[in-house]
Every structure is written in structure tokens, then in C-alpha cells.
N, CA, C and O atoms as a GROMACS GRO file, in nm:
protein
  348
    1UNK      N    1  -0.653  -1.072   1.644
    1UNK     CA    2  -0.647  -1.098   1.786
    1UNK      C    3  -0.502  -1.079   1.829
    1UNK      O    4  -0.409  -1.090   1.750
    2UNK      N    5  -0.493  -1.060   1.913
    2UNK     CA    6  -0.360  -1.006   2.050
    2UNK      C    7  -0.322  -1.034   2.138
    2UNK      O    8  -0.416  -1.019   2.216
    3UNK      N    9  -0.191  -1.091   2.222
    3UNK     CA   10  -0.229  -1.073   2.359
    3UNK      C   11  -0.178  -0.953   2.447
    3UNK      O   12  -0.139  -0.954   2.564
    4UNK      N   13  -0.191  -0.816   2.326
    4UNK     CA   14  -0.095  -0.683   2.396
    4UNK      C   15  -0.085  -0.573   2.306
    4UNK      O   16  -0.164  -0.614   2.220
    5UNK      N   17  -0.056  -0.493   2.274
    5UNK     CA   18   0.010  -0.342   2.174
    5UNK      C   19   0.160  -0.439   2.165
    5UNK      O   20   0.244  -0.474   2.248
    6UNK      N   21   0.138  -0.460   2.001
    6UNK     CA   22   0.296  -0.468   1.964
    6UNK      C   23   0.319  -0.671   1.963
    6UNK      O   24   0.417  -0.726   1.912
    7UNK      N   25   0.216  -0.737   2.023
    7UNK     CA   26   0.237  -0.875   2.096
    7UNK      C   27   0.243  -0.972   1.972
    7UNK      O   28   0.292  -0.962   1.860
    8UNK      N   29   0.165  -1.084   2.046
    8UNK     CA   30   0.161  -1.138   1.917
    8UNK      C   31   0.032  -1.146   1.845
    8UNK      O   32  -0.075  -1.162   1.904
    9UNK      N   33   0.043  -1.131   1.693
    9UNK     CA   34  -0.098  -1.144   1.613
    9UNK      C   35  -0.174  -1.275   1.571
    9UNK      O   36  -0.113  -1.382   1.578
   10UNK      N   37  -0.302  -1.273   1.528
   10UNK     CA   38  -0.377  -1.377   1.511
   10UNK      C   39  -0.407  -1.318   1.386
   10UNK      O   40  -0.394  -1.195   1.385
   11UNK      N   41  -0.459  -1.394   1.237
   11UNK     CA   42  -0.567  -1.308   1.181
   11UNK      C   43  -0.662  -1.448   1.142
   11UNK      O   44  -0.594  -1.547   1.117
   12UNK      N   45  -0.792  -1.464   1.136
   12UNK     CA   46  -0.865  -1.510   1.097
   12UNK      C   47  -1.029  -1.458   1.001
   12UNK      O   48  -1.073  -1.350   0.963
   13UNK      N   49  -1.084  -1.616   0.991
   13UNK     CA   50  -1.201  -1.530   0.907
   13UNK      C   51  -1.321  -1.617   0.989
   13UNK      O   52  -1.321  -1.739   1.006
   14UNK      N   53  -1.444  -1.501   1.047
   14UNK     CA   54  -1.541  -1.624   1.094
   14UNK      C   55  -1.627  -1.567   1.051
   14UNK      O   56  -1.592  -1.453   1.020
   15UNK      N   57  -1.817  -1.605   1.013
   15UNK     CA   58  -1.883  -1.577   0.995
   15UNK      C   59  -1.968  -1.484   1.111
   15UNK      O   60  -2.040  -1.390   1.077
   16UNK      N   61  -1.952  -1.515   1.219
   16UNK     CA   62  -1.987  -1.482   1.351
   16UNK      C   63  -1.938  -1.411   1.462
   16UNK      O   64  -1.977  -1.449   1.573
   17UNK      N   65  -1.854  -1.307   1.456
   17UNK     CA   66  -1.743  -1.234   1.480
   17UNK      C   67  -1.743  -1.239   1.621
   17UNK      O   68  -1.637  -1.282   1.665
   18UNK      N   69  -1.835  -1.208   1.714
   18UNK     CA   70  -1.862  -1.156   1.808
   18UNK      C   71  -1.841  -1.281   1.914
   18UNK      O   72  -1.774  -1.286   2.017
   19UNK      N   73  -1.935  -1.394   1.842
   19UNK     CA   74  -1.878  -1.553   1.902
   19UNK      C   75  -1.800  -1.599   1.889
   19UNK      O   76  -1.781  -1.679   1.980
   20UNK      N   77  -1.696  -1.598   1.784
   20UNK     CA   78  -1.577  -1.618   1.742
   20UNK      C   79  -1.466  -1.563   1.863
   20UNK      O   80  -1.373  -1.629   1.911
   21UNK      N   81  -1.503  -1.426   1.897
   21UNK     CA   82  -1.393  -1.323   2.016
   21UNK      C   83  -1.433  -1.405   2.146
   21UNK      O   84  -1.348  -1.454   2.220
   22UNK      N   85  -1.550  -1.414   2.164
   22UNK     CA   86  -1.588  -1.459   2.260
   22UNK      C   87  -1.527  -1.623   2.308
   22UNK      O   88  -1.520  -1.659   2.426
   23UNK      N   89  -1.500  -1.678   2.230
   23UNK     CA   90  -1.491  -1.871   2.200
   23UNK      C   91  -1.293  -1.810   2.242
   23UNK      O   92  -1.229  -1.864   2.332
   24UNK      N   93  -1.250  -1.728   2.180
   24UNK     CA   94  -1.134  -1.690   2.232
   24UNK      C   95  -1.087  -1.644   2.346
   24UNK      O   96  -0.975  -1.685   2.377
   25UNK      N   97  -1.159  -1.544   2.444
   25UNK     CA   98  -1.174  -1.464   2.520
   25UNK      C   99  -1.156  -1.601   2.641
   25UNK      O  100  -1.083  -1.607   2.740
   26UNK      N  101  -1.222  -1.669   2.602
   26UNK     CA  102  -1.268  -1.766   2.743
   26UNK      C  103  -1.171  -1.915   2.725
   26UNK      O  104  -1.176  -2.004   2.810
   27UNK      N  105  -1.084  -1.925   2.601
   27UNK     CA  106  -1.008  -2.000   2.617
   27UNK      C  107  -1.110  -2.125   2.505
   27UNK      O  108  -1.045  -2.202   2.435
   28UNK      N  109  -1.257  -2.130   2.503
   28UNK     CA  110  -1.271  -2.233   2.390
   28UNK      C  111  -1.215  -2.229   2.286
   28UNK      O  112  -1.213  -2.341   2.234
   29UNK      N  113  -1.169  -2.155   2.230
   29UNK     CA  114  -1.098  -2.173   2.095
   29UNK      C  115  -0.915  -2.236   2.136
   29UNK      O  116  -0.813  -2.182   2.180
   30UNK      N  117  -0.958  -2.389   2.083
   30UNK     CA  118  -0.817  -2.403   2.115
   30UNK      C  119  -0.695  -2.379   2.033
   30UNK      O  120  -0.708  -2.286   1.954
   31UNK      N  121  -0.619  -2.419   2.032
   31UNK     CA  122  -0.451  -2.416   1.926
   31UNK      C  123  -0.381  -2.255   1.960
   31UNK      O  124  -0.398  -2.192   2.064
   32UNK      N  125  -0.302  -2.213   1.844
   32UNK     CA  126  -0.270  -2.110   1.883
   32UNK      C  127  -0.306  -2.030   1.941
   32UNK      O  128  -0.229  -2.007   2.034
   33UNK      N  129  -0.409  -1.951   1.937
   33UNK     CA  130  -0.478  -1.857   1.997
   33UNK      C  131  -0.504  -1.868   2.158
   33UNK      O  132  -0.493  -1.760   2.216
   34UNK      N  133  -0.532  -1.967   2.229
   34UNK     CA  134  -0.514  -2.034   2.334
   34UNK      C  135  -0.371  -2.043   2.370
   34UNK      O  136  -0.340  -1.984   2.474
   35UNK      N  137  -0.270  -2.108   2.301
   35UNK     CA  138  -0.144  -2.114   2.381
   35UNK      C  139  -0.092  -1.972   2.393
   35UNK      O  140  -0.015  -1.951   2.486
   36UNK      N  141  -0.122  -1.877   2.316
   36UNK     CA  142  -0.090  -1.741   2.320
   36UNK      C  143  -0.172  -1.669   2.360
   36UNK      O  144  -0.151  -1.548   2.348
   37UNK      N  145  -0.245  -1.696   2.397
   37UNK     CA  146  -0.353  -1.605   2.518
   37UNK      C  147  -0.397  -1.501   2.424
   37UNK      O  148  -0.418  -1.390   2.472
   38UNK      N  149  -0.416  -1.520   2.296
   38UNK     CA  150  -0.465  -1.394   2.265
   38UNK      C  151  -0.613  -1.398   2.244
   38UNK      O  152  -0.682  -1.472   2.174
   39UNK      N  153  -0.655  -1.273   2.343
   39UNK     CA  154  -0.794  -1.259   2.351
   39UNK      C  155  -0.827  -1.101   2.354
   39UNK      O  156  -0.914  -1.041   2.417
   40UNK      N  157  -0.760  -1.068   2.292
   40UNK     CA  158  -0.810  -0.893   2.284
   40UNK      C  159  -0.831  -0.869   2.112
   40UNK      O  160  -0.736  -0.868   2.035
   41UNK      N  161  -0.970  -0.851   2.070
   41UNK     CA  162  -0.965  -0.789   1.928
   41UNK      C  163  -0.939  -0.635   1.925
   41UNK      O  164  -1.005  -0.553   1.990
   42UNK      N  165  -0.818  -0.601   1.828
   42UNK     CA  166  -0.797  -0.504   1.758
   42UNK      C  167  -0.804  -0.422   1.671
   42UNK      O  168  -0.785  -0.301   1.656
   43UNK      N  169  -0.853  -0.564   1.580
   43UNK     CA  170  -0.901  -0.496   1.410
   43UNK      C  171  -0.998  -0.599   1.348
   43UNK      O  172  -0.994  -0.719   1.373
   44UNK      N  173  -1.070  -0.547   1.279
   44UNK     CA  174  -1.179  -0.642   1.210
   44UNK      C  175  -1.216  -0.569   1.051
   44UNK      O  176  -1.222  -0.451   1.017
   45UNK      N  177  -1.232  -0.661   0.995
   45UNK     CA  178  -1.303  -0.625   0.866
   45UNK      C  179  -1.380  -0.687   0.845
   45UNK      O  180  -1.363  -0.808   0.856
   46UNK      N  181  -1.543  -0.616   0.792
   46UNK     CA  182  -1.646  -0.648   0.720
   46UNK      C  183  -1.609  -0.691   0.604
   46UNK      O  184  -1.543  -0.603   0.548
   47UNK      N  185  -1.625  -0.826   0.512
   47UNK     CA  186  -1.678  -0.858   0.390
   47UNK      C  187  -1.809  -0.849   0.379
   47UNK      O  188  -1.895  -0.830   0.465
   48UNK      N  189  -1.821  -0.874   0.180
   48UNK     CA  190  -1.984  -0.908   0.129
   48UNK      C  191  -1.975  -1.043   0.124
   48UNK      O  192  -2.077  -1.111   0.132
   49UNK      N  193  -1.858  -1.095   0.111
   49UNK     CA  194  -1.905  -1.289   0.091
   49UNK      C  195  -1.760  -1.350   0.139
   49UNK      O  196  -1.647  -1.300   0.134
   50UNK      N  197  -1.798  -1.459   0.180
   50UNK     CA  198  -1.685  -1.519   0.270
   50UNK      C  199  -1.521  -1.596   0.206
   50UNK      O  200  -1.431  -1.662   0.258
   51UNK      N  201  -1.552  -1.543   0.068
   51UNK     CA  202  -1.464  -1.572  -0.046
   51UNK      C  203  -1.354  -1.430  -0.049
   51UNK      O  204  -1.231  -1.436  -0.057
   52UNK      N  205  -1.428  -1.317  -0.040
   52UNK     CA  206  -1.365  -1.188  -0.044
   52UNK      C  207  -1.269  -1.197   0.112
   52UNK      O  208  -1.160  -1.144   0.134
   53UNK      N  209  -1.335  -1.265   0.187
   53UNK     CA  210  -1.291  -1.223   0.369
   53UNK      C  211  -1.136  -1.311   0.362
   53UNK      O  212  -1.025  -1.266   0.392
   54UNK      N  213  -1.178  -1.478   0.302
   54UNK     CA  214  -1.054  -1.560   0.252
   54UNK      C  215  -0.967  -1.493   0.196
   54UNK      O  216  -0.850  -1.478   0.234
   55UNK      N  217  -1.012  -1.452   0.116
   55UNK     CA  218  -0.902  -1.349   0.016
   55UNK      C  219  -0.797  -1.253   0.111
   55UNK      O  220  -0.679  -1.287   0.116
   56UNK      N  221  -0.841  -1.137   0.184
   56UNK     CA  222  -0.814  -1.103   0.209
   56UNK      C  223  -0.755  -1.190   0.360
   56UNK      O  224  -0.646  -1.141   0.389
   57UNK      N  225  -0.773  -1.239   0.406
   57UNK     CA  226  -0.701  -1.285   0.534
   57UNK      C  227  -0.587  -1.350   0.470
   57UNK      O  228  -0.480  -1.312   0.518
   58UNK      N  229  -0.575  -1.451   0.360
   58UNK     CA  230  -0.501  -1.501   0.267
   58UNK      C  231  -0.378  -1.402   0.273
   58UNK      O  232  -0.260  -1.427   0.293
   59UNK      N  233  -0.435  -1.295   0.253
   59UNK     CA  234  -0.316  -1.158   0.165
   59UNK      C  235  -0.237  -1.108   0.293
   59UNK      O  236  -0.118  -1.078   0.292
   60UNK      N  237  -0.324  -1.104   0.406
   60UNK     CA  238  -0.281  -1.017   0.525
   60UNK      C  239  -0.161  -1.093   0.595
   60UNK      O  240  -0.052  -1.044   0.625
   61UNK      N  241  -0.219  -1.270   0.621
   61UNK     CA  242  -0.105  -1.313   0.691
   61UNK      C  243  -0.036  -1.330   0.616
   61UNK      O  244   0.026  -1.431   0.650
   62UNK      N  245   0.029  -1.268   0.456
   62UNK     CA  246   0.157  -1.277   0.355
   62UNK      C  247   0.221  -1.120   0.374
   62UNK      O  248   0.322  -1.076   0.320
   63UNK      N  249   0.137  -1.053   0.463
   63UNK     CA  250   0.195  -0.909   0.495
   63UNK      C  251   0.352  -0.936   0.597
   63UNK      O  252   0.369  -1.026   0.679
   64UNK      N  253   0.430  -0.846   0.566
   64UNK     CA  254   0.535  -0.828   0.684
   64UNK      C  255   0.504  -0.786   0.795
   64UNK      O  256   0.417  -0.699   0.793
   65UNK      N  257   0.552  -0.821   0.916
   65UNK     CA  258   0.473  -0.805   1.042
   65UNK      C  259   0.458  -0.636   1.046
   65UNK      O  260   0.369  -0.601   1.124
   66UNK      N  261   0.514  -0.545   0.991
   66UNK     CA  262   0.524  -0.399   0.990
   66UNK      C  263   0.421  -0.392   0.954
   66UNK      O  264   0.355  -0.373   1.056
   67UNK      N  265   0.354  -0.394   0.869
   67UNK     CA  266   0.236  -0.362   0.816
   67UNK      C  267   0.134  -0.394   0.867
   67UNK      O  268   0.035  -0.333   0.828
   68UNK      N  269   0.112  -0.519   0.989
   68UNK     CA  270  -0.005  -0.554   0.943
   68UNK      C  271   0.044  -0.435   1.140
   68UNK      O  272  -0.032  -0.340   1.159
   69UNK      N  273   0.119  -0.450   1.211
   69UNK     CA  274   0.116  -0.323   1.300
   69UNK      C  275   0.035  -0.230   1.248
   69UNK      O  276  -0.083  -0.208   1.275
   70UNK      N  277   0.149  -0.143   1.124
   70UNK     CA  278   0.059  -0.017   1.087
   70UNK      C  279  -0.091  -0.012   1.035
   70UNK      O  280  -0.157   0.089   1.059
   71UNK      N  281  -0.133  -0.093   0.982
   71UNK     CA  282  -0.270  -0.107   1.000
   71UNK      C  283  -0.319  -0.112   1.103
   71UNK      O  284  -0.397  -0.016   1.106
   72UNK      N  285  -0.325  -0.179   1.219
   72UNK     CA  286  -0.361  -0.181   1.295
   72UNK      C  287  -0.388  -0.071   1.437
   72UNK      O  288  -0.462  -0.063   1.535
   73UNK      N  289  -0.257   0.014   1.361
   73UNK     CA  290  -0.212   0.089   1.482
   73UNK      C  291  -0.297   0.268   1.417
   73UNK      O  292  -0.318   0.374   1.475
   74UNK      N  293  -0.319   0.229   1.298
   74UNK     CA  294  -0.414   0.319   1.155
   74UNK      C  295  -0.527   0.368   1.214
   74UNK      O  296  -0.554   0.486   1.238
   75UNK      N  297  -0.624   0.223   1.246
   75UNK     CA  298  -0.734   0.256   1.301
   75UNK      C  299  -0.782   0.221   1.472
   75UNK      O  300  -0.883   0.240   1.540
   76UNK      N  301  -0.658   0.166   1.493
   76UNK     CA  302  -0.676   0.151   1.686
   76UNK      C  303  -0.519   0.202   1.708
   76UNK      O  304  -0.420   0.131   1.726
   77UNK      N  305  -0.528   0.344   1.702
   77UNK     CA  306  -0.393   0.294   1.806
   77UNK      C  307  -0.367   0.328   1.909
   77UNK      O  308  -0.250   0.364   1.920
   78UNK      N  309  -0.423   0.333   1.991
   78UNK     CA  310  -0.451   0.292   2.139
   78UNK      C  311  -0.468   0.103   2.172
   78UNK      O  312  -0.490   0.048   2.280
   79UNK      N  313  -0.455   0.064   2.089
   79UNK     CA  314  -0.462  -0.139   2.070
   79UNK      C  315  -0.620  -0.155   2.206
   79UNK      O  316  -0.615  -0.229   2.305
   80UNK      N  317  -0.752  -0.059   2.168
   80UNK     CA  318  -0.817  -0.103   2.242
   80UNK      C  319  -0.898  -0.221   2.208
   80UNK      O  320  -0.895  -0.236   2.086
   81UNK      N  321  -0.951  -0.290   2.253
   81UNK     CA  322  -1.009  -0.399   2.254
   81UNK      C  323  -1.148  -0.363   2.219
   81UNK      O  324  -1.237  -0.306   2.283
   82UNK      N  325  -1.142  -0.411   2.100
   82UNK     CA  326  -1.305  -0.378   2.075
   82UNK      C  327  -1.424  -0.483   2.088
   82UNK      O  328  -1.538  -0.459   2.047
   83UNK      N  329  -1.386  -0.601   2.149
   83UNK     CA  330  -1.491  -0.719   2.190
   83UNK      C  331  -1.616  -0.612   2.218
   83UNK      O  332  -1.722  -0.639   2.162
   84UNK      N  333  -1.610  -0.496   2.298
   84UNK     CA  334  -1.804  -0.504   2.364
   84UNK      C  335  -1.848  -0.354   2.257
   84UNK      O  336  -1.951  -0.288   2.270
   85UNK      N  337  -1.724  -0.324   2.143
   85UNK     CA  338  -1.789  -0.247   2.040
   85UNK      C  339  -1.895  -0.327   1.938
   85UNK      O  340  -1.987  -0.282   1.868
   86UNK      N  341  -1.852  -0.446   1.954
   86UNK     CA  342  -1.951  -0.550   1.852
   86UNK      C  343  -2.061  -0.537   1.872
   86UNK      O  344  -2.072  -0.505   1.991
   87UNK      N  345  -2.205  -0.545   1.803
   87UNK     CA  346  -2.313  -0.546   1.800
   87UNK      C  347  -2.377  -0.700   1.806
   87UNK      O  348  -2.499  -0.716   1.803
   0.00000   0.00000   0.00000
């Protein structure tokens, strides 16, 4: 999550992706994500089990902020918001 190209990042893990953006989007999700307005998804990854998704979110927010940009910027870089690509 975002609140911009370049802004500030969020990374999390939910089972429910789409309600998860949404619970953000509208301000229910409180703490950071709320004081930083970030409500634009950028990037998402599919896991097979919610141990692999830990894992990896684990690894990502130990990334340098460069990287987790260039990823991001890898497969969106236009920083569009993909909330209504969700199914």
C-alpha cells in the first residue's frame, strides 16, 4: 500500500486481499496505514499457505527501501492502483 509513486510504503499479509484494500481505502484500518493515508494498492503477491506469505512479507520489510521501489516499479510502473483489478 501507498499514498503516491515514490511515497510512503505499507507491506502486509491478509487472507482476504480485496477486503483488506478496501478496510484501508475507507480509513477502517486503523494505525499506520490510516495516519499515512495509504490507500492505493501497488503490488500484491499470491501465496499457497499463509506461512510462505509471512515469510516473505518478513523478508520484504528487511529489504532497502530501493528495492522494494524496484520491484514495485518492475511490475507497476505507472504506481497504478490496482484495488478494482481484484477479483
Amino acid at each position: 500500500m501507498t499514498n503516491g509513486p515514490n511515497g510512503t510504503l505499507y507491506v502486509g499479509v491478509t487472507a482476504d486481499l480485496k477486503r483488506r484494500v478496501h478496510e484501508h481505502r475507507t480509513g477502517d484500518a486503523g494505525g499506520f496505514t490510516k495516519r499515512y493515508r495509504l490507500t492505493q494498492l501497488v503490488y500484491a503477491e499470491a501465496h499457497d499457505t499463509i506461512q510462505s506469505a509471512i515469510q516473505r512479507e518478513t523478508s520484504i520489510k528487511r529489504w532497502p527501501r530501493a528495492w522494494k521501489l524496484r520491484t514495485i516499479h518492475a511490475l507497476n510502473p505507472d504506481w497504478r492502483d490496482l484495488y478494482d483489478d481484484l477479483t
